[in-house]
Structures are given as C-alpha cells and as structure tokens.
C-alpha positions in Angstrom: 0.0 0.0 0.0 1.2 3.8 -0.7 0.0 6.8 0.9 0.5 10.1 -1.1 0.3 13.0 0.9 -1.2 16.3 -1.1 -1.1 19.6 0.2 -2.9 23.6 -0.3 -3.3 25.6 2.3 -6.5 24.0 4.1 -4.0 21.2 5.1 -2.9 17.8 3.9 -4.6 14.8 3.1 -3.5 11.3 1.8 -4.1 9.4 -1.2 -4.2 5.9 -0.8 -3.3 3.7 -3.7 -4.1 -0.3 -2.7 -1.8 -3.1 -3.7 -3.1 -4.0 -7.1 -3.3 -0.7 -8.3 0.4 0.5 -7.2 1.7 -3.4 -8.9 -0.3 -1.7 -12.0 0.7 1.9 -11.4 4.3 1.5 -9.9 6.2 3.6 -12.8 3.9 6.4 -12.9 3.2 6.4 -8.9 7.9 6.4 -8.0 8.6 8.0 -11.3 6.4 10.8 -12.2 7.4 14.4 -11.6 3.9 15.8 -12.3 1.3 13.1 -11.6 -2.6 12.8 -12.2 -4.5 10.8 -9.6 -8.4 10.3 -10.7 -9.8 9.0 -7.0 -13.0 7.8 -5.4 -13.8 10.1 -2.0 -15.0 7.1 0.4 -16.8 8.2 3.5 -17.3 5.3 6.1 -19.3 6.7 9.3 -16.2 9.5 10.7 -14.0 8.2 8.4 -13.1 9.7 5.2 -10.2 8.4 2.3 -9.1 9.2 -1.2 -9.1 6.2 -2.8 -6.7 6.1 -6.4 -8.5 4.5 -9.4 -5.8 5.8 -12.1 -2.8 7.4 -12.2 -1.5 9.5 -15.2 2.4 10.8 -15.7 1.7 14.1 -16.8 5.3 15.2 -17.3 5.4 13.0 -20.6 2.9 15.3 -22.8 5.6 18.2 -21.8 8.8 16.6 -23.6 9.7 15.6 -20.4 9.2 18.1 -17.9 10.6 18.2 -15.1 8.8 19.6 -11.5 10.6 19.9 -8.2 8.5 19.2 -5.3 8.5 22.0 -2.6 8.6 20.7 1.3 6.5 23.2 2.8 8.0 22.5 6.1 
C-alpha cells in the first residue's frame, strides 16, 4: 500500500493507492514528476479516504518536464 500526501493551504490529506493498483501503477506512482491521480472520495461513518482509481504521468505530454516538489516545512 502507498500513501500520497497532497497539500494547499487548508491542510494535507492522503491518497491511498491499494496493492493492485500500485503493482499496476508502480512507474507512474515512483517515477512521475507531475502526476494525475483520478480518485474515489469514500466516507465510512467518521471516516473519510481518497481512494486512487488511475494514475497518469503528466510530465510526458511536456517533452519531459521536469517539476521539483517544494517541502513546505
């Protein structure tokens, strides 16, 4: 299982992306400098998750393009 943390300025949340999908996923989930993620909100009594369906590498369209991540702490 992977957890990928997104960020704005309301906070963080995780993206979870379940065995299968990260087997199916891996290149585009490790290698991707700009990444896509189409998710399913899930909402079980308090609990809430982002749950991955697809992931796209975005970067590729671009020629390779190349983002740097910013650690905002």
């Amino acid at each position: 299982m992977l957890f990928i943390t997104i960020e704005d300025e309301s906070g963080q949340t995780n993206i979870i992306l379940r065995p299968a999908l990260l087997e199916k996923y891996r290149r585009e989930a490790l290698g991707a400098s700009l990444l896509a993620v189409y998710v399913v909100w899930q909402v079980e009594g308090k609990v809430r998750h982002i749950a991955a369906q697809h992931l796209v590498n975005r970067a590729d369209p671009f020629g390779g393009l190349h983002v740097e991540s910013y650690d905002f702490h």
